[in-house]
Backbone as numpy.savetxt, mean C-alpha at the origin, in Angstrom:
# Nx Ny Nz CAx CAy CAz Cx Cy Cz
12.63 1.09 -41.18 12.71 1.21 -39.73 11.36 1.65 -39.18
10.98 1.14 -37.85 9.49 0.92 -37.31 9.81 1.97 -36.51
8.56 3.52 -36.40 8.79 4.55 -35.85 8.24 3.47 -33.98
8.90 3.98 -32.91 8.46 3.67 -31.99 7.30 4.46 -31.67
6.49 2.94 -30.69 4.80 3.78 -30.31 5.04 4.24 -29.26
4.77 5.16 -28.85 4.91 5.68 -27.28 3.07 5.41 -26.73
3.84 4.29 -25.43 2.69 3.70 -24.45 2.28 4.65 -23.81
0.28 4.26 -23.97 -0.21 5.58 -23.33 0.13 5.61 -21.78
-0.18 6.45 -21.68 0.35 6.97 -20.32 -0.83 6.36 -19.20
-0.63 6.00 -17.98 -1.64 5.51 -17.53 -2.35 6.26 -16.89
-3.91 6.13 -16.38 -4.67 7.20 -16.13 -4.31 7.49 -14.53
-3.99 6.73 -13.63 -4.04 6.77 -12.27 -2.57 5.66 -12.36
-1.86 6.24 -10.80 -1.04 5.32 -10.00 -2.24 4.43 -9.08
-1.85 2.97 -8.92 -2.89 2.03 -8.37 -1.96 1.49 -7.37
-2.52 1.21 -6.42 -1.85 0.42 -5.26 -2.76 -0.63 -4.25
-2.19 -1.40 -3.99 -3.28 -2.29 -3.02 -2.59 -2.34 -1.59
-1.67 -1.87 -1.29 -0.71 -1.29 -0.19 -1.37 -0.31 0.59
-1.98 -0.58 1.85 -2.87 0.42 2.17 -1.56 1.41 3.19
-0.46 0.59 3.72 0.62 1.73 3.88 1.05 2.30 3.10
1.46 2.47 2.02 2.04 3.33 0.51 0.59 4.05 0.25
-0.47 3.41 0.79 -1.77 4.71 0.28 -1.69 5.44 1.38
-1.66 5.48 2.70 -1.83 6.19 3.75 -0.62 7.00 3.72
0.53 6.70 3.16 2.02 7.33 3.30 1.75 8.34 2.01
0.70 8.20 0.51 1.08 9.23 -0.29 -0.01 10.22 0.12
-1.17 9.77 0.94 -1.73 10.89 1.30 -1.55 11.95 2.33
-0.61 11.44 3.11 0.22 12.02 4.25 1.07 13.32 3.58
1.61 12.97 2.53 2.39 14.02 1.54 1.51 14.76 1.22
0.12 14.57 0.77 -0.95 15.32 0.51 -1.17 15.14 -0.86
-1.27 13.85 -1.30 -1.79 13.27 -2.71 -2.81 12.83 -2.72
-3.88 13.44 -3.19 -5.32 13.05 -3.21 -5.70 11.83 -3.64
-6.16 10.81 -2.67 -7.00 10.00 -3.39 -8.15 9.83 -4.34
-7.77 9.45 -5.48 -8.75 10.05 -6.86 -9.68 8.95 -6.96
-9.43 7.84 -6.70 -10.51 6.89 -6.51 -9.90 5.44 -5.27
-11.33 5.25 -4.89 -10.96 3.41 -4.26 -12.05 2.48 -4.55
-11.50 1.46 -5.13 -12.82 0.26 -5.29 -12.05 -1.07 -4.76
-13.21 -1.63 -4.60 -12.63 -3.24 -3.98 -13.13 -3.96 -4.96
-11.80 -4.81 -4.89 -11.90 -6.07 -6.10 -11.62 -7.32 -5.06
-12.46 -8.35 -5.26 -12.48 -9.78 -4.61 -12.38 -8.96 -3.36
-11.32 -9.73 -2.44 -11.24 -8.77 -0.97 -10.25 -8.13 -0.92
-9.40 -7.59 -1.81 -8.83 -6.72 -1.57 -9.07 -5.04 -1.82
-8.66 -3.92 -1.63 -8.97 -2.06 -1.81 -7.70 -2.39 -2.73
-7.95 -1.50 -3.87 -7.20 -0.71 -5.09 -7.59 1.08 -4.90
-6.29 1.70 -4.13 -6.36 3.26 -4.42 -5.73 3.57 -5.37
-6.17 4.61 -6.08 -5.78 5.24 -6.89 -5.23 6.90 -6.51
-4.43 7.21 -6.90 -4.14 8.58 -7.33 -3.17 8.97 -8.80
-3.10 10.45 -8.73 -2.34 11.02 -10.34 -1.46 9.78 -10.59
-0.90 9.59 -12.01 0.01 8.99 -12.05 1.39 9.69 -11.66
1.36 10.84 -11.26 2.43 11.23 -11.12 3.12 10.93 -9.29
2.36 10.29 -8.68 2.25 9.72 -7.23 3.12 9.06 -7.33
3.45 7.59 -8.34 4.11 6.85 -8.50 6.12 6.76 -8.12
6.49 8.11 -8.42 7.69 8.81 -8.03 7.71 8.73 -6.22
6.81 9.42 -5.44 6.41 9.05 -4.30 6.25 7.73 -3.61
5.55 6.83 -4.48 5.36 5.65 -4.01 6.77 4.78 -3.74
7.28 4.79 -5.05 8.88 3.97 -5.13 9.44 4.94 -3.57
9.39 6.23 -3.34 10.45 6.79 -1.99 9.54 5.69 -0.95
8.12 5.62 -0.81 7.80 5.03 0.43 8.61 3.48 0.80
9.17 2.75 -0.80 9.87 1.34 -0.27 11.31 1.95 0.20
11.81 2.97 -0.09 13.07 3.01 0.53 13.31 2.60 1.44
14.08 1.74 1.66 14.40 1.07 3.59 14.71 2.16 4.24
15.43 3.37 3.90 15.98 4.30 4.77 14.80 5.17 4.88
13.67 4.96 4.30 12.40 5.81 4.69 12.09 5.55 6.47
11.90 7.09 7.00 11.26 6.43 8.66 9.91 6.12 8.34
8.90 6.27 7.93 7.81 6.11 7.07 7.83 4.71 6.76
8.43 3.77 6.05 8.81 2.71 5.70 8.92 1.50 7.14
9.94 2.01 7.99 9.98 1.73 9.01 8.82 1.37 9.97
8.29 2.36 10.25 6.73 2.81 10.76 6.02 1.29 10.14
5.69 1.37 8.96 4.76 0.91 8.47 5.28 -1.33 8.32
6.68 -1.19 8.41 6.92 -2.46 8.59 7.03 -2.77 10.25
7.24 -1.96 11.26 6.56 -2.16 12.28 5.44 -2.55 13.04
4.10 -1.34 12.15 2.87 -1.81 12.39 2.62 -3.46 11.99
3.00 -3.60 10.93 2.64 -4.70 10.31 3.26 -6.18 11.17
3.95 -5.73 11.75 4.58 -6.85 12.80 3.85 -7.09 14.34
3.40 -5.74 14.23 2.81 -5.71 15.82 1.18 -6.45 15.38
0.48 -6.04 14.34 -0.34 -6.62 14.13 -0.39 -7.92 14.27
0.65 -8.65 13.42 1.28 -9.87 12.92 0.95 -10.75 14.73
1.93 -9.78 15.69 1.84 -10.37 17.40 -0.01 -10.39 17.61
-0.58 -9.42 17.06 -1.98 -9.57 17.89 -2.61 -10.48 17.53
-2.58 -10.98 16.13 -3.18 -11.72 15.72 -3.12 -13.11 16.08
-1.68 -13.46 16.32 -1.07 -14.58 16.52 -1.39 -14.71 18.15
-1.29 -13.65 19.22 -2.02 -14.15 20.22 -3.71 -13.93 20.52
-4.20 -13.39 19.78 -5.34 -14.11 19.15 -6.12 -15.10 19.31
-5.48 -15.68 17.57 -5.23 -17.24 17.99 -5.12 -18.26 18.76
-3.69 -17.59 19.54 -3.46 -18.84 20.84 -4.47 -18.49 21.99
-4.87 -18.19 21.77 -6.26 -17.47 22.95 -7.10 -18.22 22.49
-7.77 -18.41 21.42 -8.71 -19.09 20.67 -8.06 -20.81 21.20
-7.19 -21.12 20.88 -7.00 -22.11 20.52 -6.95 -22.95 22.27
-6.50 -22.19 23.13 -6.42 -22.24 24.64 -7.68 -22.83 25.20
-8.99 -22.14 24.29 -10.44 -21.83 25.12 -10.87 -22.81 24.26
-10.55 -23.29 23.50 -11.28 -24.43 22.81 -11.01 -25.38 23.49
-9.98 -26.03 24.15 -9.34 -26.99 24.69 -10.54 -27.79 25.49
């Protein structure tokens, strides 16, 4: 019988979710590092953030809420924007 390996533990929780990064620092989880890869930001904090992170998808999070809001209102600016752009080109 094969003793099991226990997987190392990882050094940092990583996220490319800049709401789930702004929501674990709000709790007061230090951001331990950020680098950009291609065009996207990768934050990092403890791995122990990760517990935190999974509460920020809770739908019943107001936090959650918040942050799928913003992302909609953006979603409107952008899109009239656009039709602004697309108006003045005419």
């Amino acid at each position: 019988m094969e003793t099991p390996v226990a997987e190392p533990r990882p050094k940092t929780f990583r996220t490319t979710d800049v709401e789930c990064a702004a929501y674990l620092i709000v709790l007061g989880w230090e951001l331990s590092q950020h680098e950009r890869r291609s065009n996207r930001s990768l934050f990092h904090f403890l791995p122990e953030a990760a517990r935190a992170a999974e509460d920020f998808y809770d739908a019943a999070n107001p936090y959650q809420k918040f942050a799928e809001t913003m992302r909609a209102l953006k979603q409107q600016m952008n899109e009239s924007r656009a039709s602004r752009a697309e108006g003045g080109a005419r």
